[in-house]
NUBA-868804 format. One line per 4 residues: number of its first residue (from 1); their letters; for each residue x, y, z of C-alpha. Coordinates in Angstrom, 3 decimals. Example, Ala and Ser with C-alpha at 12.3 -4.5 7.8 and 13.67 -1.06 7.14 Angstrom:
BEGIN
1> as> 12.300:-4.500:7.800 | 13.670:-1.060:7.140
This chain:
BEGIN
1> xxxx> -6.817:-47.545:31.859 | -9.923:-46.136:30.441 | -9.752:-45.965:26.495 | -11.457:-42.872:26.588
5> xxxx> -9.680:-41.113:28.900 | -6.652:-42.008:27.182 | -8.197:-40.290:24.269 | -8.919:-37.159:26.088
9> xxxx> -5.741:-36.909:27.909 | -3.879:-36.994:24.189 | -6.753:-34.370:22.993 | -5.644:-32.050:26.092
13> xxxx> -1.891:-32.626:25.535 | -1.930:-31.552:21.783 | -3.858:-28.743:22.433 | -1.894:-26.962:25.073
17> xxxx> 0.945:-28.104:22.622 | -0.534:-26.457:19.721 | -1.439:-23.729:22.032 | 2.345:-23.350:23.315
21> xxxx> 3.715:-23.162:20.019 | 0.785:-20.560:18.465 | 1.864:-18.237:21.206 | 5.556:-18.567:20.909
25> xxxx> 5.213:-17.682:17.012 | 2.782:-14.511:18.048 | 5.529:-13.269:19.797 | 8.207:-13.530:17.151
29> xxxx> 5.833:-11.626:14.895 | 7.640:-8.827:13.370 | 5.240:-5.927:13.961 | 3.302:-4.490:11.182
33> xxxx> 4.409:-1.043:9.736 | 1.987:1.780:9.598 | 1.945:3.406:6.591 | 2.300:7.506:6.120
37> xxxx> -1.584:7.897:4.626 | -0.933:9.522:0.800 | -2.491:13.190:0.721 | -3.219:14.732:-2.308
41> xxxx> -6.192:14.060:-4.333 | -3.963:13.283:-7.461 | -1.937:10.523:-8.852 | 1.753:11.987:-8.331
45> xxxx> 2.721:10.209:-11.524 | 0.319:11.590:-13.876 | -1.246:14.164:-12.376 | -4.162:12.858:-12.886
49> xxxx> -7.386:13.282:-10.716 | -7.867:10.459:-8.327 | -11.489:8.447:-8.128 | -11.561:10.309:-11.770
53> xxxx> -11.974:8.328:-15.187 | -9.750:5.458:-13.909 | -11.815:4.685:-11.438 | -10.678:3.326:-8.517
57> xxxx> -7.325:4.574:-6.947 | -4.886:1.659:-6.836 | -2.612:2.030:-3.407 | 0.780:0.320:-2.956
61> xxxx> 2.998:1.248:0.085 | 6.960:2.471:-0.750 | 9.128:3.113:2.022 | 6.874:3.345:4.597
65> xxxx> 4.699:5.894:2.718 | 1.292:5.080:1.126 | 1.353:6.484:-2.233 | -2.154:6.497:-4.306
69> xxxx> -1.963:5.645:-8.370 | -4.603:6.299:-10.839 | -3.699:3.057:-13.163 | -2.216:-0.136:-12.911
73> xxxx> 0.560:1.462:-15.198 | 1.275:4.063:-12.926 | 2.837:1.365:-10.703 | 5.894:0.673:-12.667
77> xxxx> 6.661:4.179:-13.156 | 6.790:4.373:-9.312 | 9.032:1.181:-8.922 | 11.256:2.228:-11.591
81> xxxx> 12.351:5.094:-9.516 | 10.606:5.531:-5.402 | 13.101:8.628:-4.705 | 11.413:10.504:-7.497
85> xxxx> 7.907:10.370:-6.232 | 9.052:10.148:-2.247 | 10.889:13.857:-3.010 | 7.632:14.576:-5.389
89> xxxx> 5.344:14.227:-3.068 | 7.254:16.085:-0.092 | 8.037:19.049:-2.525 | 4.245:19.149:-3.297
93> xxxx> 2.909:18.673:0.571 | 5.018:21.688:1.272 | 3.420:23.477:-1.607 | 0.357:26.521:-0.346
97> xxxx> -2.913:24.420:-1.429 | -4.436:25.443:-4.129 | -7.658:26.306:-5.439 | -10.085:23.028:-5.567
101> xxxx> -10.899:23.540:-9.133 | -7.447:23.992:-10.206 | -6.017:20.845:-11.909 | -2.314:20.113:-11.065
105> xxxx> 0.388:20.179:-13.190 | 1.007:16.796:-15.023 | 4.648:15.535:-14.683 | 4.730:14.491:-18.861
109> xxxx> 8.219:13.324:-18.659 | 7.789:10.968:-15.716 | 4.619:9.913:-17.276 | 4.274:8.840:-21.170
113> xxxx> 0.795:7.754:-22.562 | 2.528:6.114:-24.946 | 3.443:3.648:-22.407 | 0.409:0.844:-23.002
117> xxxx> -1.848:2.385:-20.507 | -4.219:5.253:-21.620 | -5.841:8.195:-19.468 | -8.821:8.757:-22.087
């Protein structure tokens, strides 16, 4: 037998091998959740204007529901307790809009600057 063809016939084999076994993992794939998009233009733990003096918005996904953060910090205030901010957030998407200029009202409790992150 050819040397070469020997070599291509193992190439061939391993590939549809490979091939198989890509495939079978594909469909064993747990499917990826969608997130709820987050809709206010305001951290829900500080109150705090997104894309404001923090910068950025940080996002992190609870629960099936995208939730946007002004800080870092703002993250373990939301781990600490997910219920609060879930029924935060629907209490304030039921809420009449208000006016653009209007700043919302900061949740102080939930939120201490005294915390090690600062909103200055």
């Amino acid at each position: 037998m050819n040397p070469l063809r020997t070599i291509r016939t193992a190439a061939l084999s391993t590939a549809l091998l490979l091939a198989g076994t890509f495939a079978a993992a594909a469909d064993q794939a747990p499917a990826k959740e969608t997130a709820k998009p987050y809709p206010l233009d305001y951290c829900i733990v500080s109150g705090d204007k997104l894309d404001g003096d923090m910068g950025k918005p940080i996002t992190v996904v609870k629960d099936g529901q995208e939730f946007k953060l002004c800080c870092k910090g703002c993250i373990k205030d939301l781990d600490k307790d997910p219920k609060k901010y879930e029924d935060k957030l629907a209490a304030a998407q039921k809420e009449p809009k208000k006016d653009a200029d209007a700043k919302p009202d900061k949740d102080k409790a939930a939120h201490d600057h005294n915390d090690g992150h600062d909103h200055r």
